[in-house]
C-alpha atoms as an extended CHARMM CRD file, in Angstrom:
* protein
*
       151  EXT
         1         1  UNK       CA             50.0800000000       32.9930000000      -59.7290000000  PROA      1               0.0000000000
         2         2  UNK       CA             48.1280000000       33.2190000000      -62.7900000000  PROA      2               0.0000000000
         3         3  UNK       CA             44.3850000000       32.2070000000      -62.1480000000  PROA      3               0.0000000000
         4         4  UNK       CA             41.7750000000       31.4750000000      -64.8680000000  PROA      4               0.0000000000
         5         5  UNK       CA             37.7030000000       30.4820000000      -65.1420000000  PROA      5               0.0000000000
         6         6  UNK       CA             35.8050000000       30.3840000000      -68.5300000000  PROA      6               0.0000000000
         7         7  UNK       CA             32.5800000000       29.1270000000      -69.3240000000  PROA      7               0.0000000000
         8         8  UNK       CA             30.5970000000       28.9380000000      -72.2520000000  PROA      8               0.0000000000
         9         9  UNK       CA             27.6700000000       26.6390000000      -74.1910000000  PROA      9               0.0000000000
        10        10  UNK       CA             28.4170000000       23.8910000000      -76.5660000000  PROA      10              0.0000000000
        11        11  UNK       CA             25.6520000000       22.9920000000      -78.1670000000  PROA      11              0.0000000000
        12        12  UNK       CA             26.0190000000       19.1660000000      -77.8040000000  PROA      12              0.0000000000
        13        13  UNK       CA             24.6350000000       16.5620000000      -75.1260000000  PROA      13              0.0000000000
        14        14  UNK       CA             26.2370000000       16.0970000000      -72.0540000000  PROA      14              0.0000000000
        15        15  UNK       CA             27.5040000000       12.7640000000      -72.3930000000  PROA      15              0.0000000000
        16        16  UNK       CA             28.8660000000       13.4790000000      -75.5770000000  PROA      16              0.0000000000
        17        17  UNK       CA             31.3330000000       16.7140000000      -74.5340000000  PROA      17              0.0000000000
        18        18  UNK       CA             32.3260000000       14.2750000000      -71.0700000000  PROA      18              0.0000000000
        19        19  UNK       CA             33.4190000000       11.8930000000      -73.7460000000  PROA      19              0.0000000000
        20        20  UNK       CA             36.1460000000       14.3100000000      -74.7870000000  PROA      20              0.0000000000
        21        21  UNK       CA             37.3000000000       13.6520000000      -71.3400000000  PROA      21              0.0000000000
        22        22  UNK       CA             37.9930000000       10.4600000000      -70.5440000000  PROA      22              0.0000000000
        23        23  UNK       CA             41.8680000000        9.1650000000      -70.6490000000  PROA      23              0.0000000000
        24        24  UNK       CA             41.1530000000        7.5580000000      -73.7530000000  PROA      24              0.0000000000
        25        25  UNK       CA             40.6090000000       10.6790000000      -75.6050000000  PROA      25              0.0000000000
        26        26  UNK       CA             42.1660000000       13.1590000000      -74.1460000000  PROA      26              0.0000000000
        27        27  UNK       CA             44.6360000000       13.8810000000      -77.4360000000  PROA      27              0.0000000000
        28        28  UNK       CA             41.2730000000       15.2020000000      -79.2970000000  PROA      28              0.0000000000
        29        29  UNK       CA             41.5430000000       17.5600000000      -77.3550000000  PROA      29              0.0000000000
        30        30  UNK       CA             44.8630000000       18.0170000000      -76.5560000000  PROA      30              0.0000000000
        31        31  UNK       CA             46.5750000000       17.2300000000      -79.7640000000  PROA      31              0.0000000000
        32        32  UNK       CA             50.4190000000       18.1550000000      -78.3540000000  PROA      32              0.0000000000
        33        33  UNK       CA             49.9280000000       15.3320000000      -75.9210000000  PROA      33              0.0000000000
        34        34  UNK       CA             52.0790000000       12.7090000000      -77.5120000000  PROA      34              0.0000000000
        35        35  UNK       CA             51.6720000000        9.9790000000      -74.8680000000  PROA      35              0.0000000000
        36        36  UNK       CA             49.2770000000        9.6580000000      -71.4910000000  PROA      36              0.0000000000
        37        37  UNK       CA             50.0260000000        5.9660000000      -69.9250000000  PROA      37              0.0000000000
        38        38  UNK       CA             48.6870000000        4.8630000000      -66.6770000000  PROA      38              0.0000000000
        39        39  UNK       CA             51.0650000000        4.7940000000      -63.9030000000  PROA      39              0.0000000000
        40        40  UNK       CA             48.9440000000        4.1600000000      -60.9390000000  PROA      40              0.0000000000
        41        41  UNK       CA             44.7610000000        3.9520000000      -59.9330000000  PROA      41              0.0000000000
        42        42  UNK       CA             42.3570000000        3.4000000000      -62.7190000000  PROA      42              0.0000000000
        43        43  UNK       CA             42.0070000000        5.3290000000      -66.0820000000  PROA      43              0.0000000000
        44        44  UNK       CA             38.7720000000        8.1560000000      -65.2360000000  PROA      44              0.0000000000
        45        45  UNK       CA             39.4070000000        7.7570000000      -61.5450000000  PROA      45              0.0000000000
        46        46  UNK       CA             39.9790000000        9.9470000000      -58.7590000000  PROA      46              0.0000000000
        47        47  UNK       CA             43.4130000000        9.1280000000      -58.0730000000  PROA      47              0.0000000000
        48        48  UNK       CA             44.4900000000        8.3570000000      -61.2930000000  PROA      48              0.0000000000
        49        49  UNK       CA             48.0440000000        8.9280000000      -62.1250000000  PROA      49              0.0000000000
        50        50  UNK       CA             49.3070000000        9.4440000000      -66.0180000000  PROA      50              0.0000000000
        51        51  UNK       CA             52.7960000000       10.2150000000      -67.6760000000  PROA      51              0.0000000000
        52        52  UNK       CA             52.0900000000       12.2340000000      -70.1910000000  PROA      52              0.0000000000
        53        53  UNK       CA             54.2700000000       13.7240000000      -72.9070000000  PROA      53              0.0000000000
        54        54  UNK       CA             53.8980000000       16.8940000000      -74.3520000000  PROA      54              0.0000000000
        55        55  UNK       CA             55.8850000000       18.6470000000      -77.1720000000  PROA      55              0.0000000000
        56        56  UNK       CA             55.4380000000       22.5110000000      -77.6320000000  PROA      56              0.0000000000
        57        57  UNK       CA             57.8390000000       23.2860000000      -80.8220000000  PROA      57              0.0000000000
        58        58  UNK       CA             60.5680000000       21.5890000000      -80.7120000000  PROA      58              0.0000000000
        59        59  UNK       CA             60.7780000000       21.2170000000      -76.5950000000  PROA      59              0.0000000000
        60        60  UNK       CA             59.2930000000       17.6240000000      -74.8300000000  PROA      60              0.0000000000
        61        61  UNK       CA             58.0470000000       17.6630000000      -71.6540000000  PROA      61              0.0000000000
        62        62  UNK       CA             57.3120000000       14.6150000000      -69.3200000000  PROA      62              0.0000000000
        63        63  UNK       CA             55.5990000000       14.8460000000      -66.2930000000  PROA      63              0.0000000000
        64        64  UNK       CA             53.0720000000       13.0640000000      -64.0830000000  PROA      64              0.0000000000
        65        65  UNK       CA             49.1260000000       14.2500000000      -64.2690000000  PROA      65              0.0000000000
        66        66  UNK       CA             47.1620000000       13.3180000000      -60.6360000000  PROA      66              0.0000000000
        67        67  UNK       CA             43.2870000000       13.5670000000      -60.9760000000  PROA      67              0.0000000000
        68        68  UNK       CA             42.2980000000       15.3770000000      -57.8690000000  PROA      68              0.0000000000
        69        69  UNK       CA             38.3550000000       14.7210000000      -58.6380000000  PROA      69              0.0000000000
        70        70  UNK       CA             35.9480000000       12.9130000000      -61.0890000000  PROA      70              0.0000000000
        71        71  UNK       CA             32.3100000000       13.0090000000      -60.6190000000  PROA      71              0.0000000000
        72        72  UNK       CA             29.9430000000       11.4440000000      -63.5760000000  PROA      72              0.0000000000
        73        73  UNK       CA             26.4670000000       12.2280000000      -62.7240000000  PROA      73              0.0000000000
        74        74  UNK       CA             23.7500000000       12.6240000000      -65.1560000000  PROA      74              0.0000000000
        75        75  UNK       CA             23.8050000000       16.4180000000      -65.1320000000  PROA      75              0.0000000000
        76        76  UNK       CA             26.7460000000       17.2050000000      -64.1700000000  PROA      76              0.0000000000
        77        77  UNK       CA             30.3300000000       16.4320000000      -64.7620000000  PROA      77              0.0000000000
        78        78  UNK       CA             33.5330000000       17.3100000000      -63.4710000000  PROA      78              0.0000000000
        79        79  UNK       CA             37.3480000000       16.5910000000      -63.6150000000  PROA      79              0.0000000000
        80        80  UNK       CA             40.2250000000       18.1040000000      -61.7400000000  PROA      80              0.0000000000
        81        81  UNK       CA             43.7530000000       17.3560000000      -62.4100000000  PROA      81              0.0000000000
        82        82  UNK       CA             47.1300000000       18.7160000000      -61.2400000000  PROA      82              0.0000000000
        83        83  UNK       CA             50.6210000000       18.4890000000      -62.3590000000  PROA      83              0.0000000000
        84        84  UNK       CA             54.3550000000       19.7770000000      -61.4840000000  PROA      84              0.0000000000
        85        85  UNK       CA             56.1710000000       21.4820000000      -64.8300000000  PROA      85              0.0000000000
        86        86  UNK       CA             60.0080000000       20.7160000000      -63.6780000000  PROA      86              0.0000000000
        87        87  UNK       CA             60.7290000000       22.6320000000      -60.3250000000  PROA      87              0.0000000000
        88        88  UNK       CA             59.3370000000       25.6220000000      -61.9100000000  PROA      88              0.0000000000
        89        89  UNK       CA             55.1300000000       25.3780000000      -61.8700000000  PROA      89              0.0000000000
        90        90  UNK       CA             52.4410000000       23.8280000000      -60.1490000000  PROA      90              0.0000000000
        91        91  UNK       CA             48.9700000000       23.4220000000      -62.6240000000  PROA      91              0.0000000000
        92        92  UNK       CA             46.1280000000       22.6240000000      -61.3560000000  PROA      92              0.0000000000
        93        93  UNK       CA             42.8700000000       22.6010000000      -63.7080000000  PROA      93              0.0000000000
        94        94  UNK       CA             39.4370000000       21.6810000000      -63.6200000000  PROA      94              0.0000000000
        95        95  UNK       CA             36.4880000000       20.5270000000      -66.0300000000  PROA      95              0.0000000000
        96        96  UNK       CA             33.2850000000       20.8730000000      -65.2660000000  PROA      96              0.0000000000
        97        97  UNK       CA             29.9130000000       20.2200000000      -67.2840000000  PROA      97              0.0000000000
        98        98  UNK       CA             26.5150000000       21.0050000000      -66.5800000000  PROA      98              0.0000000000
        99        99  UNK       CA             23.1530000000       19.8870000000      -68.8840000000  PROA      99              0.0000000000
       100       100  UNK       CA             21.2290000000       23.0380000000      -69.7230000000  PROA      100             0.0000000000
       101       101  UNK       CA             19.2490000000       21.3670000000      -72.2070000000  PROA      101             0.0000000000
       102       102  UNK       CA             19.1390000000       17.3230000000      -73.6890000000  PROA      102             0.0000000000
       103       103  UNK       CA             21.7100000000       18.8730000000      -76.6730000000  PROA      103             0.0000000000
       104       104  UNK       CA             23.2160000000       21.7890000000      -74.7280000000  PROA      104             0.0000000000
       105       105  UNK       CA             26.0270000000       21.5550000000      -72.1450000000  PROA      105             0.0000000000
       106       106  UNK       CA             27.7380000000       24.5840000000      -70.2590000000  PROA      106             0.0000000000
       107       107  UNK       CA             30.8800000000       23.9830000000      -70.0650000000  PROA      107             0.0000000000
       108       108  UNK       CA             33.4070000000       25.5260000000      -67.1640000000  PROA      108             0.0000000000
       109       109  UNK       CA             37.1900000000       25.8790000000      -67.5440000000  PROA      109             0.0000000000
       110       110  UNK       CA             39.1250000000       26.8900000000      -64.4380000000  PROA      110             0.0000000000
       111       111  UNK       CA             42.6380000000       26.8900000000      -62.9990000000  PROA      111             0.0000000000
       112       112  UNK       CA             45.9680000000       28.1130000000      -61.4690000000  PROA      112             0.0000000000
       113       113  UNK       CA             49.5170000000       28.2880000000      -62.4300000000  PROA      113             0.0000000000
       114       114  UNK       CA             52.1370000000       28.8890000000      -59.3630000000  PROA      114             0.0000000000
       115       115  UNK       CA             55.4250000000       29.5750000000      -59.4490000000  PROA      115             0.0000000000
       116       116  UNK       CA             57.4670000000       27.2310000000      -56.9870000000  PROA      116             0.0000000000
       117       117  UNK       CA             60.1470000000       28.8780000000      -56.5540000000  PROA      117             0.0000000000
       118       118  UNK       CA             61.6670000000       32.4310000000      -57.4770000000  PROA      118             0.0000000000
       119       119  UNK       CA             62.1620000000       31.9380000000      -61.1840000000  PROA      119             0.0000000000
       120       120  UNK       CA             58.9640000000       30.4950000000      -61.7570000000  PROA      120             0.0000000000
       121       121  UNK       CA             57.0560000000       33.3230000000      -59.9400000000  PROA      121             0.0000000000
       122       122  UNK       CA             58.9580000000       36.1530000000      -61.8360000000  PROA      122             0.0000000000
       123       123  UNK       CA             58.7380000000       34.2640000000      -65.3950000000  PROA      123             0.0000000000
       124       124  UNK       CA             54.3930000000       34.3860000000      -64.6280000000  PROA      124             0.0000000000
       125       125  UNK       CA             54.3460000000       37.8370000000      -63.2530000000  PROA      125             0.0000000000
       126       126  UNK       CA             56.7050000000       38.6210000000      -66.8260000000  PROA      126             0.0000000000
       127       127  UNK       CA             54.1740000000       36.6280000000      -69.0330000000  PROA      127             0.0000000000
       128       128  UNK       CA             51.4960000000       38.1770000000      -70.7830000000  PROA      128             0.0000000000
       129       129  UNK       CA             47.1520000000       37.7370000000      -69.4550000000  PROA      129             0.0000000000
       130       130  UNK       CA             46.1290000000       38.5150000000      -73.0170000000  PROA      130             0.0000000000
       131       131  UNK       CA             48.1580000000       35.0970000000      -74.3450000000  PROA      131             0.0000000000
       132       132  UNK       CA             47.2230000000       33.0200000000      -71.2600000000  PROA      132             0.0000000000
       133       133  UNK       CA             43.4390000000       34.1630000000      -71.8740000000  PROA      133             0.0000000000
       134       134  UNK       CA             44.2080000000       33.1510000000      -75.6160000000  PROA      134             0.0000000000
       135       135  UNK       CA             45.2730000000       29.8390000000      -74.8240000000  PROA      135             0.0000000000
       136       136  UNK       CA             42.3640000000       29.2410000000      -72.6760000000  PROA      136             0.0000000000
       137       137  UNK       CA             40.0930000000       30.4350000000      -75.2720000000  PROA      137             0.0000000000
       138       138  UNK       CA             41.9040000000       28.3110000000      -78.2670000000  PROA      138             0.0000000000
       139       139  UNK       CA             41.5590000000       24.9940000000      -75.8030000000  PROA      139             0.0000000000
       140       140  UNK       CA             37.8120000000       25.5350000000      -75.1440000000  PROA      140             0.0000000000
       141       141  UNK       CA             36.8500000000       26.2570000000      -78.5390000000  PROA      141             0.0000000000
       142       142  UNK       CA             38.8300000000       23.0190000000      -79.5930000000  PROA      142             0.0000000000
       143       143  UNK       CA             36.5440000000       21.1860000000      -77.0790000000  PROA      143             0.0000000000
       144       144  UNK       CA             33.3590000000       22.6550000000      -78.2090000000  PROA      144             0.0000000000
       145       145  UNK       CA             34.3260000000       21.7870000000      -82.3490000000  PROA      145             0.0000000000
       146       146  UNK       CA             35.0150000000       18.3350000000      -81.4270000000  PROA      146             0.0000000000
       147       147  UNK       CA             31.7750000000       17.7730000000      -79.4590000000  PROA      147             0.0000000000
       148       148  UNK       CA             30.0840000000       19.6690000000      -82.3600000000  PROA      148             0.0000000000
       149       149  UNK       CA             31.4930000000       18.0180000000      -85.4940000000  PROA      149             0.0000000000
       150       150  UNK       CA             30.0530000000       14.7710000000      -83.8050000000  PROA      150             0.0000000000
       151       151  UNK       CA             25.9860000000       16.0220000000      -84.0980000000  PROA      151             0.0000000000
């Protein structure tokens, strides 16, 4: 399993980073997302079910994204979603966003990857932390240029 928790500030209002959030936006900051339609529940709803379609290179994936949680409160924000990568993974990641200050937001980035089944288990214990810390590092600096680039 291949764990991960990041935080840093983004020096943008609350409401503004949570909008990088929501369904409707969510290829801002995931720009390999080609597609993420509503299957099932309500679009930024606990129990919210997407297909979403994502091309790394020249490989297309499809699978089914659950939100686990969604809490909009004035101060605080957070989003957990989970999905199945073939027979191979289980991903589960949260969002979370908390006002320090009326244009600052701390923003938390945390998760797991599990193998299901043999193959998957050896292929994380074979991949490298420093890229999987990189990747989680490219996607929250992403976040905090979009939210910036909109003061």
């Amino acid at each position: 399993m291949v764990k991960w928790k990041e935080s840093m500030v983004i020096e943008a209002p609350i409401e503004q980073v949570w909008e990088l959030f929501q369904d409707e936006q969510i290829q801002r900051i995931m720009p390999k997302v080609e597609s993420h339609d509503l299957l099932e529940g309500e679009n930024n709803a606990m129990g919210a079910k997407h297909a979403q379609v994502y091309t790394e290179g020249k490989q297309q994936q499809r699978y089914i994204v659950e939100t686990l949680s969604y809490v909009d409160e004035p101060g605080r924000k957070y989003r957990e979603t989970s999905f199945g990568m073939g027979q191979m993974f289980k991903v589960r990641y949260a969002f979370s966003l908390e006002k320090e200050t009326e244009q600052s937001t701390r923003f938390i980035y945390e998760g797991e990857n599990k193998g299901m089944n043999v193959t998957g288990k050896m292929m994380l214990l074979a991949g490298s932390k420093k890229a999987a810390r990189n990747t989680v590092l490219n996607f929250m600096n992403r976040v905090k240029e979009q939210a910036e680039s909109q003061n």
